[in-house]
N, C-alpha and C positions, 0 to 999 in steps of 0.2 A: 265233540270239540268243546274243551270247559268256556267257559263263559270268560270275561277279560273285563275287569276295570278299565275304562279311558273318560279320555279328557280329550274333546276333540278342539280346537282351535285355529282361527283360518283367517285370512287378513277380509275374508267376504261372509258375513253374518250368516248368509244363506246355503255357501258351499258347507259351515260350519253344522248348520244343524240338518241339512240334507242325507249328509254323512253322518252323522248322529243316529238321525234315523234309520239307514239303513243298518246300519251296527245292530243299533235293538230291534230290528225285525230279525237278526241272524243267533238272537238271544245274548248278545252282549251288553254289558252294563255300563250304559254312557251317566257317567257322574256329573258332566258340564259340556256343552256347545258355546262356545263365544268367539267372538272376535272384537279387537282384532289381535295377531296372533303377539302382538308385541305386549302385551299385558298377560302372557301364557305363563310366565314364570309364577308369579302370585298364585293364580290360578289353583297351577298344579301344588305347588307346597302346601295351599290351604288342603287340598279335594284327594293327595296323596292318592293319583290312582297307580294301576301296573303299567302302562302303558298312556305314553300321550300322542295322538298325531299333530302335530304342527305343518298347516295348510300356509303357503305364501309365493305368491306371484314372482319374486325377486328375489331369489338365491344369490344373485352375486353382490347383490346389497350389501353395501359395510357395515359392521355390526346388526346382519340379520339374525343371525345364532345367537346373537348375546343372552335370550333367554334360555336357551338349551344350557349354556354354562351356569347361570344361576339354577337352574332346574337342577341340573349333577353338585351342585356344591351342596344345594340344602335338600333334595331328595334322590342321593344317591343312586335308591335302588327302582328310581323311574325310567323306564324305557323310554327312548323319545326317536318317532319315525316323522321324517320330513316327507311332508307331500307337494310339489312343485314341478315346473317346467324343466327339460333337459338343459343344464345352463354348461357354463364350461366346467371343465375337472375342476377346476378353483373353488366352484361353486358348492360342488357333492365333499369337495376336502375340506372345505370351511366347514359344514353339515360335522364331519367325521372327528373335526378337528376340536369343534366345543364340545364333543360329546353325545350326538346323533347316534342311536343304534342302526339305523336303515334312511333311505333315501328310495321315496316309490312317486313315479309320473303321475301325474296329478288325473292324467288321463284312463291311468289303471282303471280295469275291471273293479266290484265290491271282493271279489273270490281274494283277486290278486293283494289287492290292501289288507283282508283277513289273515292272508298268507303272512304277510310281512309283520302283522301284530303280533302272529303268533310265535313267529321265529323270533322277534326283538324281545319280547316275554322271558322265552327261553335262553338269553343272553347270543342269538345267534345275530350276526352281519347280514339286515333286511335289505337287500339291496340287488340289483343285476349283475351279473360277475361282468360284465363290459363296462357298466358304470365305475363298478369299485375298483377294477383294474386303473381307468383313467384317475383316479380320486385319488388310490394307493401314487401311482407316480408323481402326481403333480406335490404331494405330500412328503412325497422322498426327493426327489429331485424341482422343488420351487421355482420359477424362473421368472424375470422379469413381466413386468405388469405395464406393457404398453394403454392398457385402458385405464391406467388409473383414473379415476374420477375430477378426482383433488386436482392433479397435473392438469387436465384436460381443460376442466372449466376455468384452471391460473391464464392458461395460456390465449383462451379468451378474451380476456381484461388488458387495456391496456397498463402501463405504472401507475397512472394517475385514477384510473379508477379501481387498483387495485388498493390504493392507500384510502379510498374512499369507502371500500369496503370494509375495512381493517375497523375503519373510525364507526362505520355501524355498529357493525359487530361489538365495539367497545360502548355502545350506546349513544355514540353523540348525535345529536341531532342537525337541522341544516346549516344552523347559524355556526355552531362551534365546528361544525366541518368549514363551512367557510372562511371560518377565524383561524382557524386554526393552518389551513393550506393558504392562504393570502389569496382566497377569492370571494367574489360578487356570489351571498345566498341564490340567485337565479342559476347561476353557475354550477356550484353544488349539486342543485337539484337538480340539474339535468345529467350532472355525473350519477347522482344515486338514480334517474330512471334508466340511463343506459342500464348500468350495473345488473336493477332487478330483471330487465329486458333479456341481457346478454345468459345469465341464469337462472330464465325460465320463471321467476317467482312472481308473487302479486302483493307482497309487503317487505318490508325491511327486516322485520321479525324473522320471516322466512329466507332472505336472505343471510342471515348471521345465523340462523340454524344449520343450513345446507354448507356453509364454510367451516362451520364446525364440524360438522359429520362427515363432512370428506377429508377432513384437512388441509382445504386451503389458506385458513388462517398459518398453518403452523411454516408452508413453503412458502407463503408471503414476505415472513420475515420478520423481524419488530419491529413495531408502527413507527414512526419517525415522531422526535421530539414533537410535539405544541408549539406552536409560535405564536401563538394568537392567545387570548385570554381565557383562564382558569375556567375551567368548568363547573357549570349552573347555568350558565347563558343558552339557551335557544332557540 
């Protein structure tokens, strides 16, 4: 069996070079081990190997694949097998969908993942004929997305702490959120610790990240004019 340039990558440093390892004890040639795997694009374009594994917990993740599609813009002719959890067909079609040659259980055998390299190598679909069958439909026939994220955590928030978050997100702080909606700073701030509370976070930061990455800014709506005074205030 020839040997195989990769790039292993994995959202856990240590699944990363575990599997590394095991690679080059079967004589294969691991060029990089890192995580996590959302820096894999770089990675691979610098390190140009035949094959990349990309290791990560959360396949149904929004924009988990985004590196697999920069990977095919700028190294084309990189194979790239996902290693991950069984998630839904949505999951292995997103994989499929940026660009993924294979999609292998994270729990595979080394034999099994060897397999899968070497078929993705060979321009072959690395994958389970049950998984790629579910992958294949959801891909042709799409359907509604009762879990969206975005929807899910909107429906959360009440109006008022949904316009509260809007103004994070825009960077305002407590005072001009208060100015701004016609309330007492004490106020405010108890609407931003519902907010961070209700979506799981431990900063404002992270709260206007996760709005952003799901989309709940965009179903929010437009913020509502300012009524209060021009921004600088704090």
């Amino acid at each position: 069996m020839a040997a195989v340039r990769l790039v292993v990558v994995d959202d856990h440093r240590l699944h990363a070079e575990a599997l590394a390892s095991a690679l080059k004890l079967r004589g294969h040639r691991v060029l990089a081990a890192a995580a996590p795997a959302a820096g894999a694009a770089e990675l691979v374009i610098n390190r140009a190997p035949e094959v990349c594994l990309l290791g990560t917990a959360a396949p149904d993740r929004p924009g988990i694949f985004d590196p697999v599609v920069k990977i095919k813009q700028d190294r084309s002719t990189v194979a790239v097998v996902v290693l991950g959890p069984v998630p839904s067909p949505r999951g292995i079609a997103a994989a499929f969908a940026a660009g993924a040659s294979g999609y292998v259980r994270h729990d595979e055998r080394i034999e099994g993942v060897e397999r899968a390299i070497m078929k993705a190598r060979a321009g072959e679909a690395a994958i389970a004929p049950t998984l790629l069958q579910g992958a294949f439909a959801e891909l042709l026939n799409p359907v509604a997305q009762p879990d969206d994220e975005g929807q899910r955590l909107l429906g959360m928030l009440t109006p008022r702490e949904v316009e509260v978050l809007v103004r994070v997100a825009d960077g305002e702080g407590t005072r001009l959120i208060a100015a701004g909606m016609g309330i007492a700073p004490s106020t405010a701030r108890t609407h931003v610790q519902r907010v961070l509370m209700k979506l799981g976070v431990g900063s404002r930061l992270e709260a206007a990240a996760l709005a952003a990455r799901t989309g709940l800014l965009d179903r929010a709506g437009s913020r509502p004019e300012d009524t209060g005074p021009g921004r600088g205030a704090r």
